[in-house]
C-alpha positions in Angstrom: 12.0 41.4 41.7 11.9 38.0 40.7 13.1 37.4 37.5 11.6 34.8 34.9 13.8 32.1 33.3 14.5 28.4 33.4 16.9 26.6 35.8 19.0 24.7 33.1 20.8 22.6 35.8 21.4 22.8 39.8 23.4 25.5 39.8 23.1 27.2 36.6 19.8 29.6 35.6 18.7 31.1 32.8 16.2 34.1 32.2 14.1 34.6 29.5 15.6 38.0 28.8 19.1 36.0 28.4 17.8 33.2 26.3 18.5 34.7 22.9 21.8 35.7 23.5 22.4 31.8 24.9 24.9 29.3 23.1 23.4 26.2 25.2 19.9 25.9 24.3 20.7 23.8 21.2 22.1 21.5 23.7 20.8 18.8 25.3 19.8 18.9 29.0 18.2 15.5 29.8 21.1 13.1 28.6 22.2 9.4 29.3 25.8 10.8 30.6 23.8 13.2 33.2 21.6 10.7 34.3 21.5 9.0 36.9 19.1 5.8 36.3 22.4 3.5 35.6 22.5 0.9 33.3 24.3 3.2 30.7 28.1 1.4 30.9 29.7 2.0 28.0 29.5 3.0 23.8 26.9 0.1 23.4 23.5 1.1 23.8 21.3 -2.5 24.4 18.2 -2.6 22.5 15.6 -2.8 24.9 13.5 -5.2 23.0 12.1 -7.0 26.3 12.1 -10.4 24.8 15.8 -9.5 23.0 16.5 -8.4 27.4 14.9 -12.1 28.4 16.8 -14.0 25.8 20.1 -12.3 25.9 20.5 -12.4 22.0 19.9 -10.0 19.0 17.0 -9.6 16.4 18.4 -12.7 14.8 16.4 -14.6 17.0 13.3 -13.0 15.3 14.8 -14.2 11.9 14.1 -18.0 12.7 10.2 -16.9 13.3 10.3 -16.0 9.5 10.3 -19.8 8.8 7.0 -20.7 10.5 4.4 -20.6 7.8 2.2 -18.7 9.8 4.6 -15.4 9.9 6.3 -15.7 6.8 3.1 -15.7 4.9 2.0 -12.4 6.7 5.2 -11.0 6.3 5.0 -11.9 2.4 1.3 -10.5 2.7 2.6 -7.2 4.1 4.8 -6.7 1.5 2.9 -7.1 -1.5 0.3 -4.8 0.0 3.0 -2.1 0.0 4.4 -3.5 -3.4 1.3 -3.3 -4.7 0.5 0.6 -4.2 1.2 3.4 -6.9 4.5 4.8 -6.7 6.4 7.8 -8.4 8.2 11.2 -7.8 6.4 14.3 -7.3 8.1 17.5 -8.2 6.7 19.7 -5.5 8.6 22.5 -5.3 12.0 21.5 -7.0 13.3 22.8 -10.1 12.3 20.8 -13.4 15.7 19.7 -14.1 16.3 18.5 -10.5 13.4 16.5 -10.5 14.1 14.8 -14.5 17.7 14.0 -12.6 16.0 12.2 -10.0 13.7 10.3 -12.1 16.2 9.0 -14.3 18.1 8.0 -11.6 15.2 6.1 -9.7 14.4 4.3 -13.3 18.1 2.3 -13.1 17.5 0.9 -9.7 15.9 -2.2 -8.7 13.0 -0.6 -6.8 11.4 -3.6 -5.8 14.2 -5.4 -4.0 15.2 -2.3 -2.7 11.8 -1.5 -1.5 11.5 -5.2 0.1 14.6 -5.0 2.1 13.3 -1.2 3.4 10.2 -3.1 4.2 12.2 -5.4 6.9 11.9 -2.1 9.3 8.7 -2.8 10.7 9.6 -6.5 11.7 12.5 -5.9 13.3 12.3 -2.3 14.2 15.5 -0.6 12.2 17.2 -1.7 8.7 20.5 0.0 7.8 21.0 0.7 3.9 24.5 1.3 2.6 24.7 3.7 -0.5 27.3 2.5 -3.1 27.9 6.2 -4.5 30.0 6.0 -8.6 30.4 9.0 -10.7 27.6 9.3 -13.2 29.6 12.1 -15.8 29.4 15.5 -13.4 27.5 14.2 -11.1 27.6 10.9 -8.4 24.7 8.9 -7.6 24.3 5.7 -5.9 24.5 2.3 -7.7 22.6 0.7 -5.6 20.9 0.8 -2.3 21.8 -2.3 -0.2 19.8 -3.5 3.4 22.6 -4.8 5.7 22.0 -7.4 8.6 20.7 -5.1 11.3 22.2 -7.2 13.8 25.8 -5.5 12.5 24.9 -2.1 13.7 24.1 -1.1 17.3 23.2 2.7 18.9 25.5 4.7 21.4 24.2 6.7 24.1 24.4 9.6 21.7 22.1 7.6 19.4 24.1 7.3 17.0 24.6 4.1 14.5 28.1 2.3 14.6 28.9 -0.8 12.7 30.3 -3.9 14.8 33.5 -3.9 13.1 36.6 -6.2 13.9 38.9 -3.2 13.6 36.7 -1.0 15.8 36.6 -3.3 19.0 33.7 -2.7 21.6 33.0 0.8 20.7 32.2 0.1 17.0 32.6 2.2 13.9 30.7 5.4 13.2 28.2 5.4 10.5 28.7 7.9 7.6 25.7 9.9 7.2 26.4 10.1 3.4 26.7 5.7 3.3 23.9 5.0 4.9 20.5 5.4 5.8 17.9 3.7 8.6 14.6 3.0 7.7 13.0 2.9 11.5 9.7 2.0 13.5 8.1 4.4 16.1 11.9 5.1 16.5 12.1 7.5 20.2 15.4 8.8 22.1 14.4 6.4 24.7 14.7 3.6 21.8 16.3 4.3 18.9 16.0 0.6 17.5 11.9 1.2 16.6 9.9 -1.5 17.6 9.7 -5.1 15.9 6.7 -6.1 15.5 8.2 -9.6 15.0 8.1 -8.8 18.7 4.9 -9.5 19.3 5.2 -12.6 17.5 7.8 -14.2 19.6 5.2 -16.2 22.3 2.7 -17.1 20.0 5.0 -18.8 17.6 6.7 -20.5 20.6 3.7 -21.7 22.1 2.1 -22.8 18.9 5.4 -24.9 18.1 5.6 -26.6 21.4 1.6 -27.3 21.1 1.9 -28.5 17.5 4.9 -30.5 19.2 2.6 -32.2 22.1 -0.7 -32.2 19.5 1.3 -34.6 17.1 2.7 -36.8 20.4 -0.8 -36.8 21.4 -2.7 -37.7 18.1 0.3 -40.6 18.0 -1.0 -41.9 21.3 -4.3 -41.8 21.1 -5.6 -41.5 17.2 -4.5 -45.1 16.6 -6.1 -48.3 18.8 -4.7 -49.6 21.1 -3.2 -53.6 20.6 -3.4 -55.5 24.2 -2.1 -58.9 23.3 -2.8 -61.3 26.8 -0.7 -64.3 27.9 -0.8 -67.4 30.2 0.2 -66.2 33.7 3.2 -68.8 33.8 5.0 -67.4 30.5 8.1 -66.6 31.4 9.9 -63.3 29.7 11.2 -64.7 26.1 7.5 -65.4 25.6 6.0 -62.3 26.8 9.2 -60.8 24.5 8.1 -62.7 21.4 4.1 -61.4 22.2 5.2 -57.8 21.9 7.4 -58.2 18.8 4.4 -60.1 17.3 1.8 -57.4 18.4 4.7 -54.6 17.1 4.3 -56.1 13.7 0.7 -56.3 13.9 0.0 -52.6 13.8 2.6 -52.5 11.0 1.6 -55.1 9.0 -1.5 -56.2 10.0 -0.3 -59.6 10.5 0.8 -61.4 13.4 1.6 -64.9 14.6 0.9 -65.4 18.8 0.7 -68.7 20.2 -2.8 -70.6 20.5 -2.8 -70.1 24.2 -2.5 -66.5 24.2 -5.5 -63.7 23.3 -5.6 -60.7 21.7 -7.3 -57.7 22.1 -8.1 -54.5 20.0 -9.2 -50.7 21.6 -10.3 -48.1 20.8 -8.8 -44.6 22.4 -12.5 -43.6 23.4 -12.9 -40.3 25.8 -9.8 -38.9 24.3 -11.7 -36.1 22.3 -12.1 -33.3 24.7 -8.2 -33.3 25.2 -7.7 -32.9 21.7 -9.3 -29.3 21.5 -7.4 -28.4 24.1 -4.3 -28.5 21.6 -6.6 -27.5 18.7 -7.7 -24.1 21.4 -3.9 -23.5 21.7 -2.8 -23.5 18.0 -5.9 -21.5 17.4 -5.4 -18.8 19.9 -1.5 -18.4 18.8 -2.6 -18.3 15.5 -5.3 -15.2 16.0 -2.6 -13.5 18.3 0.0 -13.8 15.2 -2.9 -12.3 12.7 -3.2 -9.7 15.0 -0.4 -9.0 15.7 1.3 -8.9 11.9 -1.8 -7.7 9.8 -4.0 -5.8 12.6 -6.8 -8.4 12.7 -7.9 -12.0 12.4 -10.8 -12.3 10.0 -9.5 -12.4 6.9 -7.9 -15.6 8.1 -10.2 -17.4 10.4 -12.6 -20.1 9.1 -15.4 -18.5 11.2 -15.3 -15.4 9.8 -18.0 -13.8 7.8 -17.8 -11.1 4.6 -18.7 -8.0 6.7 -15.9 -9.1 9.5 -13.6 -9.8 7.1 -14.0 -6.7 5.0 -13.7 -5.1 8.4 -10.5 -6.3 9.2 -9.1 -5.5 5.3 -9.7 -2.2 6.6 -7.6 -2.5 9.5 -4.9 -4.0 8.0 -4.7 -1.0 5.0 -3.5 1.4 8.1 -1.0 -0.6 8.5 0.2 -1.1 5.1 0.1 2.9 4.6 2.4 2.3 7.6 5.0 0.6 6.0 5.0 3.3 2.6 5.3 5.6 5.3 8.3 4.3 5.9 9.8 3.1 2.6 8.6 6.6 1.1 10.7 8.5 4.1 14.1 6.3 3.2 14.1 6.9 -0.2 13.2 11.0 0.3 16.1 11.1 3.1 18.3 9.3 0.2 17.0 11.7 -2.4 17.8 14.8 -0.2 21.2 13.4 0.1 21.7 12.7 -3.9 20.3 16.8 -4.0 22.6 17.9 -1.9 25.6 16.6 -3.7 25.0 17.7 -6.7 22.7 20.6 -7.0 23.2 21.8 -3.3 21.7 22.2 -0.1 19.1 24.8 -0.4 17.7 23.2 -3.8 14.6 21.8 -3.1 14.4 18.2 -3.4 11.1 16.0 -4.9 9.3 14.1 -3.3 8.7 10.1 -3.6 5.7 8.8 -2.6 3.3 5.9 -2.7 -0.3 5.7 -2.8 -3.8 3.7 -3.4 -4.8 3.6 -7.4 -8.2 5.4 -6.9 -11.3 2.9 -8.6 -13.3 4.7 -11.2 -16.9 5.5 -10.0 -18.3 3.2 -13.0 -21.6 5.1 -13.1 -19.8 8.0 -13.3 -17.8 7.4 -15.9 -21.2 5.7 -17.6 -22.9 9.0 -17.7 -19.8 11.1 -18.8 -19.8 8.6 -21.7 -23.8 9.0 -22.5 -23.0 13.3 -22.1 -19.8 12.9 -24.2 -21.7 11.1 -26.9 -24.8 13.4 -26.7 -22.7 16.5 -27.7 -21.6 17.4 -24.2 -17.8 19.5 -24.2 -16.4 19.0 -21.3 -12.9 20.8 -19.9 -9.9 19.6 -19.6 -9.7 20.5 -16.0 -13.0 18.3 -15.1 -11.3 15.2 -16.5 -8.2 16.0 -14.9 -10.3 16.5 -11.3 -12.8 14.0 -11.7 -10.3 10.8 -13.2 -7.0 12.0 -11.5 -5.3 12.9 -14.5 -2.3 14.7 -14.7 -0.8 17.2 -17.3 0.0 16.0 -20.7 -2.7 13.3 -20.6 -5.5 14.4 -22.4 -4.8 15.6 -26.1 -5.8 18.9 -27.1 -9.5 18.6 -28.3 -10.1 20.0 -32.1 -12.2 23.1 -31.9 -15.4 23.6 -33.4 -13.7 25.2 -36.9 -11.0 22.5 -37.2 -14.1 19.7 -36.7 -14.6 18.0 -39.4 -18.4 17.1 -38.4 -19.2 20.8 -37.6 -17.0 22.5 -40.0 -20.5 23.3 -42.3 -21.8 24.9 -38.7 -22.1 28.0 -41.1 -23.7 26.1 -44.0 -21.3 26.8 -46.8 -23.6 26.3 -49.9 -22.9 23.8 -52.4 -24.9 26.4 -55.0 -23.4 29.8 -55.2 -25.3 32.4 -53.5 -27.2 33.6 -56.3 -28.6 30.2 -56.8 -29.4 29.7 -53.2 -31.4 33.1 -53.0 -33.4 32.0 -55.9 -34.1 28.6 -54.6 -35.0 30.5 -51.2 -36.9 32.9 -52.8 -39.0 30.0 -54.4 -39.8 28.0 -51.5 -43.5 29.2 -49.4 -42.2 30.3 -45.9 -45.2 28.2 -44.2 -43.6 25.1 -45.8 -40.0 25.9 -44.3 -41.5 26.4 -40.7 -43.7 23.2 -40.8 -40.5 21.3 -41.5 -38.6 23.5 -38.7 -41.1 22.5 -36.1 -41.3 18.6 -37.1 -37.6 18.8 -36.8 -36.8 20.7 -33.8 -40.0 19.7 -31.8 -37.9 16.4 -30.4 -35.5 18.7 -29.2 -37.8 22.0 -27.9 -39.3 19.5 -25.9 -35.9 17.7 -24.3 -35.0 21.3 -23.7 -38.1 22.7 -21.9 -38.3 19.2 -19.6 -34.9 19.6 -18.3 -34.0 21.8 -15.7 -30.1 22.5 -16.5 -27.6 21.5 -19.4 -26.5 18.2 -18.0 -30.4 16.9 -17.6 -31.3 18.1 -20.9 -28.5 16.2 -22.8 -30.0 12.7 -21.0 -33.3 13.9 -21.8 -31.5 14.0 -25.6 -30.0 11.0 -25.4 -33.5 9.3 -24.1 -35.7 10.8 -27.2 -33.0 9.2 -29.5 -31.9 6.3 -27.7 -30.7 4.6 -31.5 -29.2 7.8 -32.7 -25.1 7.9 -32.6 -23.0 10.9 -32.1 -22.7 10.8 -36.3 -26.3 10.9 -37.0 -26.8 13.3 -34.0 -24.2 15.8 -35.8 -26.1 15.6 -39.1 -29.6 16.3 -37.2 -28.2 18.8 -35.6 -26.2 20.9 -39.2 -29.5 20.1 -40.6 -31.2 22.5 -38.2 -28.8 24.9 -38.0 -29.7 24.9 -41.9 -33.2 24.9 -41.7 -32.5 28.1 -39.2 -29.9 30.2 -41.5 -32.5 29.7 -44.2 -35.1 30.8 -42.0 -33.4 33.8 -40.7 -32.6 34.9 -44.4 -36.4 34.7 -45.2 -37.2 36.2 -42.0 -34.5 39.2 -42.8 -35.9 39.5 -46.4 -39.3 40.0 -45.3 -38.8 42.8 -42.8 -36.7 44.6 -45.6 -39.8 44.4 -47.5 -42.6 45.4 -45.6 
């Protein structure tokens, strides 16, 4: 009977039956030490950048790109989309003091720089932090988060980081896992550097330097005329000398002094403008291959481009950007898990920092919750809250209808005591009292029977007294509920009568 497992390496199987009692299969199988695809010769793990492979130099040559105006300004455009975003802690699941710990303790750092240095990841694939830890009364927190050059840290074939320390030769210096932290790109076993995408702008800046280079040689050449100064055939070379110095000062000056004998001509470059869009092509193409390559599209940025394509390619580019708060926002939590850990322990849930998009208030929304809320309409906390993404603690508690100062009469308190009241009621001709009832209430029978729920019939208010504010609406409104406890004591009187 054949028995069902997993052959673990040449010689050594595994069943299924076996594989709980195992020790190994937390252990790596596939490794660079077992492989046999070479090219893994010592500690040092290359980053295999291709362009960093063709060059034979580290990500500082991706540091010099930051100075074309080009790239810097989309790396500056990057940034400030990420900068931009709404940021905070969310308590999740931790305990309430945990998560006022970590607040307090966000507020004293400089989250901007910090954040700016985490966003130098996606350019050029991995950027170590180093956490300067100090006591903070019973607890210890860091200072500060620093970036370091990443070009002072390498991988081994474990994957691990090491610092390229004088002391540590070759092999480098282990990182400590409580010192520092990587902020990575699309980070894999096969790679862990991430991937620059100051990679992708490597040939097009090159290109679009060395055609700017020829471009300006070119417009040089051929943008100004050209000076042909012409000579007696027997002029020997002082004279021909003296010519060019005298034509040399003419397209300085303007002014020049040639012998009578001699002739001189001015022309123009003519022809020359079809090979001056071949350099204009060039620059151009680098230049959408940059866009591309930095902010996910080229509309925003081309002179060609229209609003729809350009609102297009804002699109694009906000994937990106949650990108990058991906990553800050992963940094920071793998920082806060650490700061948790030390001082509250290990199996204490930790909060959670994230970023995100302010949401834009629907303004015709907000229009008609404004026209309800000044009609009379009550609504719950819990609407506001879903409706306006508010949180808890934002609204204050609304007064209720017997702390209101407008509706505390709702019952009609009378200003007469009540025996003067059932006098004065007794007094006034019942057809009277409902012919004032209907005048008063007819506005509002007739909102009420139009309207086919609660929301359409306080619009249908609002409409039929378009000048009347929430005061005067409060007044018409006790004055009815008047005119009806009056006419519910009539009514009550008269069926004790009959």
């Amino acid at each position: 009977m054949n028995k069902r497992g997993l052959w673990v390496s040449p010689t050594e199987f595994v069943s299924f039956a076996e594989a709980k009692r195992s020790t190994t299969l937390n252990q790596h199988i596939a490794t660079r030490s077992r492989s046999d695809a070479g090219g893994f010769s010592g500690a040092n793990l290359p980053n295999p950048d291709p362009i960093l492979k063709a060059q034979g130099k580290d990500i500082t040559v991706y540091r010099d790109l930051r100075s074309s105006a080009l790239v810097g300004g989309n790396v500056r455009r990057r940034k400030a989309s990420v900068l931009s975003l709404e940021r905070g802690i969310k308590r999740g699941d931790a305990p309430p003091k945990v998560e006022r710990f970590i607040r307090d303790w966000l507020t004293d750092l400089d989250l901007d720089r910090i954040i700016r240095e985490l966003l130098d990841a996606p350019l050029f694939g991995y950027q170590p932090v180093e956490l300067m830890w100090q006591p903070l009364g019973m607890h210890l927190v860091p200072q500060d988060l620093l970036g370091k050059p990443a070009e002072w840290f390498f991988y081994d074939k474990d994957n691990a980081l090491r610092f390229r320390s004088k002391e540590a030769g070759q092999d480098g210096e282990l990182y400590d896992p409580q010192r520092f932290i990587v902020a990575r790109q699309d980070a894999t076993y096969a790679n862990p550097y991430g991937f620059p995408d100051l990679s992708m702008c490597f040939w097009p800046a090159t290109f679009m330097k060395g055609g700017l280079k020829f471009w300006v040689q070119f417009t040089e050449k051929y943008g100004s005329p050209w000076v042909i100064g012409k000579h007696p055939r027997g002029a020997n070379d002082g004279e021909t000398d003296l010519l060019l110095d005298s034509l040399e000062a003419m397209v300085q000056d303007a002014v020049a002094a040639i012998p009578d004998d001699s002739s001189v001509q001015i022309i123009e470059a003519a022809g020359k403008a079809g090979s001056a869009e071949v350099y204009r092509e060039l620059l151009e193409y680098c230049r959408s291959e940059i866009n591309v390559a930095m902010l996910g599209q080229n509309q925003t940025t081309e002179k060609d481009s229209n609003r729809a394509s350009a609102t297009a390619g804002a699109e694009v580019t906000k994937d990106i950007r949650d990108g990058d708060a991906g990553i800050v926002a992963a940094a920071l939590n793998a920082c806060i898990r650490l700061v948790v850990d030390l001082n509250f322990g290990a199996d204490v849930a930790a909060p959670l920092y994230e970023l995100w998009e302010q949401e834009e208030i629907d303004k015709t929304l907000a229009q008609r919750d404004k026209a309800l809320t000044e009609s009379g309409v009550k609504f719950t906390d819990a609407y506001w809250k879903r409706t306006y993404n508010l949180q808890d603690g934002d609204l204050a508690t609304a007064p209720t209808a017997a702390d209101s100062p407008d509706f505390a009469e709702a019952t009609v308190r009378p200003l007469l005591d009540q025996i003067a009241l059932d006098q004065a009621i007794n007094g006034l001709p019942a057809e009277v009292l409902q012919q004032q009832a209907e005048q008063a209430a007819a506005p509002f029978i007739e909102a009420l029977q139009r309207a086919r729920d609660g929301s359409e019939a306080l619009g249908l208010l609002a409409e039929a007294f378009p000048q009347m504010d929430d005061q005067a609406l409060q007044e018409q409104l006790a004055n009815l509920l008047f005119i009806a406890d009056t006419w519910g004591r009539l009514s009550a009187r008269a069926d004790r009568e009959d």
